[in-house]
DRENDO-1510 file (C-alpha; in Angstrom, 1 decimal, always signed):
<recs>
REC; n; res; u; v; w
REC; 1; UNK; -47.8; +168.3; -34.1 .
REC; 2; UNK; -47.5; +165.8; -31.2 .
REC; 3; UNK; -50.8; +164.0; -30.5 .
REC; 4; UNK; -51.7; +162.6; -26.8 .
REC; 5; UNK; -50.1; +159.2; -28.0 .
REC; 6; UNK; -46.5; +160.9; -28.8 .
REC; 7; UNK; -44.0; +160.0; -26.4 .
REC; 8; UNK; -42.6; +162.5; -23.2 .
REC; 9; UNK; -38.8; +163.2; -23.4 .
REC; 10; UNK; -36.9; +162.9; -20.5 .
REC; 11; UNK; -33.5; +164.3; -20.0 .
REC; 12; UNK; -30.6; +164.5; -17.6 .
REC; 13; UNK; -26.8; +164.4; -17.9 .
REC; 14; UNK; -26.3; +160.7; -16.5 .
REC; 15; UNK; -28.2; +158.2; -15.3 .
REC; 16; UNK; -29.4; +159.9; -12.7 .
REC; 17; UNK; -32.5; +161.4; -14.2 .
REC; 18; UNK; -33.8; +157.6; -14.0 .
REC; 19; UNK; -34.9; +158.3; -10.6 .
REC; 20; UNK; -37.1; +160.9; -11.9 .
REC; 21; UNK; -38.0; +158.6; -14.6 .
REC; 22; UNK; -38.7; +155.8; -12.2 .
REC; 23; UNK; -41.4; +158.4; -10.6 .
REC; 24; UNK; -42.8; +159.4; -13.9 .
REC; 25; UNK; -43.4; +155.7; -14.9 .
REC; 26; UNK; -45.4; +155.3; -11.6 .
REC; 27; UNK; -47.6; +158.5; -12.1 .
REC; 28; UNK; -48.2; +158.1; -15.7 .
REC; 29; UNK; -48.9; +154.5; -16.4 .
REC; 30; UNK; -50.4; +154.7; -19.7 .
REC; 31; UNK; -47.4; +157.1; -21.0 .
REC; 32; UNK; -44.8; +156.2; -23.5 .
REC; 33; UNK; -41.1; +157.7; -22.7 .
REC; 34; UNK; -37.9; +158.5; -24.3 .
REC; 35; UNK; -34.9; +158.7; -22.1 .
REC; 36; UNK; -31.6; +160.4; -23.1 .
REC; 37; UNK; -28.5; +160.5; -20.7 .
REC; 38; UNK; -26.0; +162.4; -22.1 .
REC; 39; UNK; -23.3; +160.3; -20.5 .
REC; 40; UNK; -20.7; +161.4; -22.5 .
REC; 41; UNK; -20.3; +164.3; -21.3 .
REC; 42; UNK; -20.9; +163.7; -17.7 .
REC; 43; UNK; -21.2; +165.0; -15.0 .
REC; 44; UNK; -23.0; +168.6; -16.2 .
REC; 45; UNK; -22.4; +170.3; -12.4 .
REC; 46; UNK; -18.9; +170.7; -12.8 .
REC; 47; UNK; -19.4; +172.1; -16.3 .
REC; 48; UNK; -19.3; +175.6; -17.4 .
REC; 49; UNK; -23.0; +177.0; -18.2 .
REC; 50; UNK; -22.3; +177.4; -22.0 .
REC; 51; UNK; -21.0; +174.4; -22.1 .
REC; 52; UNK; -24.5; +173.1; -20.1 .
REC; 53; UNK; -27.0; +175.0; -22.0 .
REC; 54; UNK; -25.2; +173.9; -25.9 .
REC; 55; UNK; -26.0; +170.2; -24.5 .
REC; 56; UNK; -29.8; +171.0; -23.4 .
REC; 57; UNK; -30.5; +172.5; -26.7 .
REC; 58; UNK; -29.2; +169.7; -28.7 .
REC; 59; UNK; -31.1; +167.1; -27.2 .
REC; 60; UNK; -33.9; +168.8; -26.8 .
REC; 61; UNK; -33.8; +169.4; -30.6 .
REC; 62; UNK; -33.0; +165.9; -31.3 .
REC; 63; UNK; -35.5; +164.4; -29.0 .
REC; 64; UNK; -38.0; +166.3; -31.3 .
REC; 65; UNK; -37.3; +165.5; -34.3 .
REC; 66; UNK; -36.2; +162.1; -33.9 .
REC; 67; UNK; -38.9; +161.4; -31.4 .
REC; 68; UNK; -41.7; +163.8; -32.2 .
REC; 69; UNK; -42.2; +164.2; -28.7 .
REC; 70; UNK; -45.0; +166.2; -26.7 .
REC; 71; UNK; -43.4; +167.4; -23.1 .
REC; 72; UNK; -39.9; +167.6; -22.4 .
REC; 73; UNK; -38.8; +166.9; -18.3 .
REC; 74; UNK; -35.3; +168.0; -17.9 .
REC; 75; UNK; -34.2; +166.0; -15.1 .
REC; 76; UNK; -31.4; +167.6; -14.3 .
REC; 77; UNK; -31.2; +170.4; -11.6 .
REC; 78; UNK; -27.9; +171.5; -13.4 .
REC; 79; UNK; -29.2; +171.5; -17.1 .
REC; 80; UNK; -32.5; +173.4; -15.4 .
REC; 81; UNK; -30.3; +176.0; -14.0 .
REC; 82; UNK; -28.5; +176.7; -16.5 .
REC; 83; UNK; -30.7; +176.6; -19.9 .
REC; 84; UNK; -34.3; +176.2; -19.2 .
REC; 85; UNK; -35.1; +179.7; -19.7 .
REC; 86; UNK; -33.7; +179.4; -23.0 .
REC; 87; UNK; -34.8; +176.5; -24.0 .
REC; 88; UNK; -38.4; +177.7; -23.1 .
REC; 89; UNK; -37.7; +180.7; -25.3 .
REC; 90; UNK; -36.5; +178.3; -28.3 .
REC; 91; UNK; -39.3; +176.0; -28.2 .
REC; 92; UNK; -42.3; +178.1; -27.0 .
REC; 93; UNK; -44.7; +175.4; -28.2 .
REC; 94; UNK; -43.3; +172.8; -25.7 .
REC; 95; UNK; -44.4; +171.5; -22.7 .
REC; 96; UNK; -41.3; +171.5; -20.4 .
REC; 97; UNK; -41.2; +170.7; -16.7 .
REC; 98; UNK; -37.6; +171.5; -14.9 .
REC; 99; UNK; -35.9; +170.7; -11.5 .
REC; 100; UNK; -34.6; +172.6; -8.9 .
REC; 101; UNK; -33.9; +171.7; -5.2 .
REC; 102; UNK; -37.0; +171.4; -3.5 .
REC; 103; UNK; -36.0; +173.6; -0.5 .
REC; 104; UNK; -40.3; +174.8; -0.4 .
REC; 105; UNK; -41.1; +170.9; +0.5 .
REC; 106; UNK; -38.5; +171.3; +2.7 .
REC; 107; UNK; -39.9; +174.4; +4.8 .
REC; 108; UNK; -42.8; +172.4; +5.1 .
REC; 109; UNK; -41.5; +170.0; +6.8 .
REC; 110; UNK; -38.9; +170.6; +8.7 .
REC; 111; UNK; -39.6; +171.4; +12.8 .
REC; 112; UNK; -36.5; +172.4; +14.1 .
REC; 113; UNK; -35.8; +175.1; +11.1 .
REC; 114; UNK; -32.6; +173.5; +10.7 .
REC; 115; UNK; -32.5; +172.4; +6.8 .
REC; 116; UNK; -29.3; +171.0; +4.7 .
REC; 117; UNK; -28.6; +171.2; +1.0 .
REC; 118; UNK; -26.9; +168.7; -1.2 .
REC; 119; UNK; -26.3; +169.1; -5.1 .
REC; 120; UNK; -23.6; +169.7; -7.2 .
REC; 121; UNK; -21.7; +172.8; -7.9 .
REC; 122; UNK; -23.1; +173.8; -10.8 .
REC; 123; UNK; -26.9; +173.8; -9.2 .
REC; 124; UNK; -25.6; +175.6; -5.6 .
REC; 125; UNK; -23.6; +178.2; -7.3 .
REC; 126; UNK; -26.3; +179.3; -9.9 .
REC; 127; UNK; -28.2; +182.1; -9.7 .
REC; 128; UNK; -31.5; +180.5; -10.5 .
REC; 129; UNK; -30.7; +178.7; -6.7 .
REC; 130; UNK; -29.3; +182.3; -6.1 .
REC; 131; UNK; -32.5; +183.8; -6.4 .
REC; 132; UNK; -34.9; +181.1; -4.8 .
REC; 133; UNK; -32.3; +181.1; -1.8 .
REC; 134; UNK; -32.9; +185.0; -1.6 .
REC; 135; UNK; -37.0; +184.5; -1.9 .
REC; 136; UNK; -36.5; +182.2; +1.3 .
REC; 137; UNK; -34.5; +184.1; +3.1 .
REC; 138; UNK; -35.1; +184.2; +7.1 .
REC; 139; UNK; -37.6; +181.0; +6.8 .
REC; 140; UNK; -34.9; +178.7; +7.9 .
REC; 141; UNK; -31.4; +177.8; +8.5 .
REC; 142; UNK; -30.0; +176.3; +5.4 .
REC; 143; UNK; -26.3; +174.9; +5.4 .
REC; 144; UNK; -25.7; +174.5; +1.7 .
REC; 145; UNK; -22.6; +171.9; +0.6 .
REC; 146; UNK; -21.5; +171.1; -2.7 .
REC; 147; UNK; -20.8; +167.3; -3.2 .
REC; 148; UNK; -18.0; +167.7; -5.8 .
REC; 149; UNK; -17.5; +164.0; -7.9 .
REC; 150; UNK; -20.7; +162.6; -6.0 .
REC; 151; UNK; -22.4; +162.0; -9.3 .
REC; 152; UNK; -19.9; +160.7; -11.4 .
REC; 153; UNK; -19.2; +158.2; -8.6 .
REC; 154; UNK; -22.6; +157.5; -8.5 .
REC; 155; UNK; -22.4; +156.9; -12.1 .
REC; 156; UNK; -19.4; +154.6; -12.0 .
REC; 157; UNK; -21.0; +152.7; -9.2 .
REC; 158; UNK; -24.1; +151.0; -11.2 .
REC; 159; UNK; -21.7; +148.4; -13.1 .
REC; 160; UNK; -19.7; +147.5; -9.5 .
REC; 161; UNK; -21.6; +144.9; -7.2 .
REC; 162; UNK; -24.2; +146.4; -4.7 .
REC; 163; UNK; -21.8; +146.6; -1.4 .
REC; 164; UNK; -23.1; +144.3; +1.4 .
REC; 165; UNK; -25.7; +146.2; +4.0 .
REC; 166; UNK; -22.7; +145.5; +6.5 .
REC; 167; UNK; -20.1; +147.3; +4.9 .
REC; 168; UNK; -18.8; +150.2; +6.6 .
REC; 169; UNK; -20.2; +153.4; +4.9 .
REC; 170; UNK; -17.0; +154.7; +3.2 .
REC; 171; UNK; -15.7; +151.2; +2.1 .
REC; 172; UNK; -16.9; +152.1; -1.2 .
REC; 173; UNK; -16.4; +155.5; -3.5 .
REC; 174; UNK; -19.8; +156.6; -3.0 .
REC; 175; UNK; -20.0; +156.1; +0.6 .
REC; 176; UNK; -16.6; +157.4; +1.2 .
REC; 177; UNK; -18.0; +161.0; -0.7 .
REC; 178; UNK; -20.9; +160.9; +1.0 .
REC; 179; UNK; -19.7; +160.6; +4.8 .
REC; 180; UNK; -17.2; +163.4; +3.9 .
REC; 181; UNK; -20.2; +166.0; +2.4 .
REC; 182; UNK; -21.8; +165.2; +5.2 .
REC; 183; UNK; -19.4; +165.6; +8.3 .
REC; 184; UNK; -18.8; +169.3; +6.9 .
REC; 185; UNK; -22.3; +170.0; +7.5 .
REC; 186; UNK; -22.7; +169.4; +10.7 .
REC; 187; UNK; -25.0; +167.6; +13.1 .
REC; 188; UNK; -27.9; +165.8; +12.0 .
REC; 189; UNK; -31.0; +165.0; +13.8 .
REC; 190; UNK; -34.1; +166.4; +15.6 .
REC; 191; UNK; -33.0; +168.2; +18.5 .
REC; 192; UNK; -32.6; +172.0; +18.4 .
REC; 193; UNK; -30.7; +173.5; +16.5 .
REC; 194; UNK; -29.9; +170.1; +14.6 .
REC; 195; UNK; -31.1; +169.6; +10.7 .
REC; 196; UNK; -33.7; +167.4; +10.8 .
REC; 197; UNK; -33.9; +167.8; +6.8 .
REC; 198; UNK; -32.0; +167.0; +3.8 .
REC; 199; UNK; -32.8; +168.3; +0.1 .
REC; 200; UNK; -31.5; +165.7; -2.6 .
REC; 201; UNK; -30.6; +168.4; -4.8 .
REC; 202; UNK; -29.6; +166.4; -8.0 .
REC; 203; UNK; -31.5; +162.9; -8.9 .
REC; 204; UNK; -28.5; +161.0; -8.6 .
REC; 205; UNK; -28.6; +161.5; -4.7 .
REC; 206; UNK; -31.7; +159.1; -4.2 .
REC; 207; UNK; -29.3; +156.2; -5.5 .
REC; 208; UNK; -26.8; +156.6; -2.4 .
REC; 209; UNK; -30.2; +156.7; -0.1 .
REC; 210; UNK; -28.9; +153.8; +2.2 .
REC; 211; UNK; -25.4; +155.1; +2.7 .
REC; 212; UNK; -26.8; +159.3; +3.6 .
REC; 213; UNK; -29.4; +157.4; +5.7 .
REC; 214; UNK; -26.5; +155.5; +7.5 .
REC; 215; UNK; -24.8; +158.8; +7.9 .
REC; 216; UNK; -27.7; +161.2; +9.1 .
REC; 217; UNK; -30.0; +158.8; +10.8 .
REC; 218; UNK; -32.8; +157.2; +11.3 .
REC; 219; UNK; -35.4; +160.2; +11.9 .
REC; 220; UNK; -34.2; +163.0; +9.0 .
REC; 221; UNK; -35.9; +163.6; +6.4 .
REC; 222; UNK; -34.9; +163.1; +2.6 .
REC; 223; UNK; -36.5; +165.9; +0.2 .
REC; 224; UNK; -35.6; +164.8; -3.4 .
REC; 225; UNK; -38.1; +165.7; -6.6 .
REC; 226; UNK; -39.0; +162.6; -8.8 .
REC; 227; UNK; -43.0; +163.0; -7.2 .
REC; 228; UNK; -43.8; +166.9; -7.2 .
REC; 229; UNK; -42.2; +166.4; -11.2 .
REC; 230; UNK; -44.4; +163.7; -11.8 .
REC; 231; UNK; -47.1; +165.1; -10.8 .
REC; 232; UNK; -46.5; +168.9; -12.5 .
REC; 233; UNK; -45.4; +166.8; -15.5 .
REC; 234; UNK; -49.2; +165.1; -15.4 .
REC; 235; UNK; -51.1; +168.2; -14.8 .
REC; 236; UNK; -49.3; +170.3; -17.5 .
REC; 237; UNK; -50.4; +167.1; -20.2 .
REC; 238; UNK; -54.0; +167.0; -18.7 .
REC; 239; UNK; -54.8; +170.9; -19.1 .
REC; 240; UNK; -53.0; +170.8; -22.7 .
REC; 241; UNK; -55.5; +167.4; -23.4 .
REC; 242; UNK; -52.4; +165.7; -24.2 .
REC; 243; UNK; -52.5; +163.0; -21.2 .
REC; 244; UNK; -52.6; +159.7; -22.4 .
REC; 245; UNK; -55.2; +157.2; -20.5 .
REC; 246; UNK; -56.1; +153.5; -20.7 .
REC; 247; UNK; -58.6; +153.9; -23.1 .
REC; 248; UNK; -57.3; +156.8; -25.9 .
REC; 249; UNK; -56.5; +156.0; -29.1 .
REC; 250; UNK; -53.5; +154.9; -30.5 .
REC; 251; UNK; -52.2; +153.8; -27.0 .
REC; 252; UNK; -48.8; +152.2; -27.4 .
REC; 253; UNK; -48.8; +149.9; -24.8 .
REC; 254; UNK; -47.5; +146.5; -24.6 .
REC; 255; UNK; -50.4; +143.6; -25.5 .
REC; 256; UNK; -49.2; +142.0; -22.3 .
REC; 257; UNK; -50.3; +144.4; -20.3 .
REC; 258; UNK; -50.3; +148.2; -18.9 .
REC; 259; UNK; -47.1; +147.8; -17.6 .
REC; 260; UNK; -46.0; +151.4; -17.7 .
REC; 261; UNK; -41.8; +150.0; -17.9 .
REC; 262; UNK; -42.4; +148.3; -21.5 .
REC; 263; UNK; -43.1; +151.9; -23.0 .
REC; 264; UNK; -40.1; +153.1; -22.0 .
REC; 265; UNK; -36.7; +153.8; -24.3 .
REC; 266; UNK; -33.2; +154.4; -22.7 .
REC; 267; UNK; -30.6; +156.0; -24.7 .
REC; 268; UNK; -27.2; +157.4; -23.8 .
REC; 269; UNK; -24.4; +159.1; -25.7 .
REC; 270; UNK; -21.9; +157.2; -23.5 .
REC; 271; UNK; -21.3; +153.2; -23.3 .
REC; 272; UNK; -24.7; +151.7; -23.6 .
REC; 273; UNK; -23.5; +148.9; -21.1 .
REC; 274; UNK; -23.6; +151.5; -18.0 .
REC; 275; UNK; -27.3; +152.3; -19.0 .
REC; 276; UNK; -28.2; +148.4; -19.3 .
REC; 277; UNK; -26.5; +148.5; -15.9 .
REC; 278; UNK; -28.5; +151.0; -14.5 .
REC; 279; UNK; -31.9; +150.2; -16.0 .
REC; 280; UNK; -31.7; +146.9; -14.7 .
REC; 281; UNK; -30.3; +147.8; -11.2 .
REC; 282; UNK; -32.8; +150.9; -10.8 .
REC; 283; UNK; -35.7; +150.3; -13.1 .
REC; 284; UNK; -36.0; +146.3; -13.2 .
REC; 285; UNK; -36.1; +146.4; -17.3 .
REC; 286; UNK; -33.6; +144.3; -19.5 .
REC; 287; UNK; -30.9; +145.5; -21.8 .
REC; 288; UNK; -33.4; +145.3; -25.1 .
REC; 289; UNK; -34.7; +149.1; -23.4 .
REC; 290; UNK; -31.6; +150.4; -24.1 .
REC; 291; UNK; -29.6; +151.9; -26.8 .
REC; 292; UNK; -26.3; +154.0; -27.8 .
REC; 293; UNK; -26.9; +157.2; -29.4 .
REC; 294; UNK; -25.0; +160.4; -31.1 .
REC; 295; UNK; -26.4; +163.6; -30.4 .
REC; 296; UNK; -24.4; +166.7; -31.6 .
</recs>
């Protein structure tokens, strides 16, 4: 049975789950973490359900037994969509925490009732968005836009050279996919009838922050979930007694210090060098963190 010292399992088709990560690390200082990007086989949102929910239940089974551990965060909006329910039915004596756009965060913000929605395909065309759209209905205006090839751009992007601040927006991939999601949508700012609001519907989004901020301006507002997981993902291990603090037993932590990033393990199913990229670029830690797995 996993004791408070086991590690949490975190999930997501890419790397893009390592912005959910990096907000896990930040709430949970004393935690220990597995990470598994399945990035062979990404992106999930332009992947068929089936095809979606086999991947979430292999890891999740492999993340057990190689990793005995005790909560499970599938950062992934996609993988949540499409499995979660199943997965909750499979492992009933997991803690599991899953994503979905955070359009309620959004209602609370937003003042001109104007709100847009970014994510993949997969996530906007599901009918677990389907049904919290419907429960929403009438609160606000929502112009939802699919942002086809958005992630695995964002993916290719972490072993290129960070573009200079100067750059014109769609001089690179990213920015290029980005200013075209976001001239379909319409106009963006805080004047009526304007959307003053913008849901970062899958965790790669936060990465391609600067160029959607160049786009929308200054005064909307990003939504994206890395905190309100964090912070679910803490009170789900404090009511089970399975939160791990500064002074419990067995702690894991590095003798140099509590240091939440030197208890944390990357591994990916695709080239171990675009991780290595990404930890370093996103997280700060060196290449030692990460690894190259097979999970079938």
């Amino acid at each position: 049975m996993p004791q408070a010292s086991s590690p949490i399992g975190v999930f997501d088709s890419g790397v893009g789950g390592l912005s959910v990560l990096r907000a896990l690390l930040a709430a949970l200082p004393h935690e220990r973490f597995v990470y598994l990007a399945d990035s062979a086989n990404a992106p999930y949102g332009e992947r068929g359900d089936a095809f979606v929910a086999a991947r979430t239940h292999a890891i999740t089974q492999y993340l057990r037994e190689q990793h005995d551990i005790k909560a499970l965060v599938v950062a992934c909006n996609t993988a949540t969509a499409a499995a979660i329910h199943e997965v909750r039915s499979s492992h009933p004596d997991l803690l599991l925490v899953g994503l979905e756009p955070a359009i309620k965060s959004a209602l609370a913000v937003t003042k001109t009732g104007h709100v847009g929605v970014i994510g993949t395909r997969g996530t906007l065309t599901s009918a677990k968005f389907g049904k919290l759209m419907a429960s929403l209905a009438n609160q606000a205006h929502f112009v939802v836009q699919p942002c086809d090839g958005l992630a695995h751009a964002i993916e290719r992007s972490v072993a290129l050279p960070v573009a200079p601040a100067a750059h014109p927006v769609e001089s690179t991939e990213t920015g290029a996919l980005c200013k075209r999601y976001v001239n379909a949508m319409g106009t963006f700012g805080t004047a009526p009838g304007e959307m003053d609001t913008l849901v970062l519907g899958c965790t790669h989004y936060i990465f391609v922050a600067h160029e959607l901020r160049t786009l929308v301006g200054p005064d909307v507002q990003f939504i994206e979930t890395g905190e309100p997981v964090a912070r679910q993902t803490k009170r789900l291990l404090d009511a089970a007694g399975l939160l791990q603090t500064a002074g419990s037993a067995g702690s894991n932590l590095s003798e140099a210090g509590t240091d939440a990033t030197r208890s944390a393990l990357l591994l990916t199913t695709g080239p171990v060098a675009m991780m290595e990229a990404a930890a370093q670029r996103w997280l700060n830690l060196p290449a030692e963190h990460c690894r190259s797995v097979s999970v079938r």
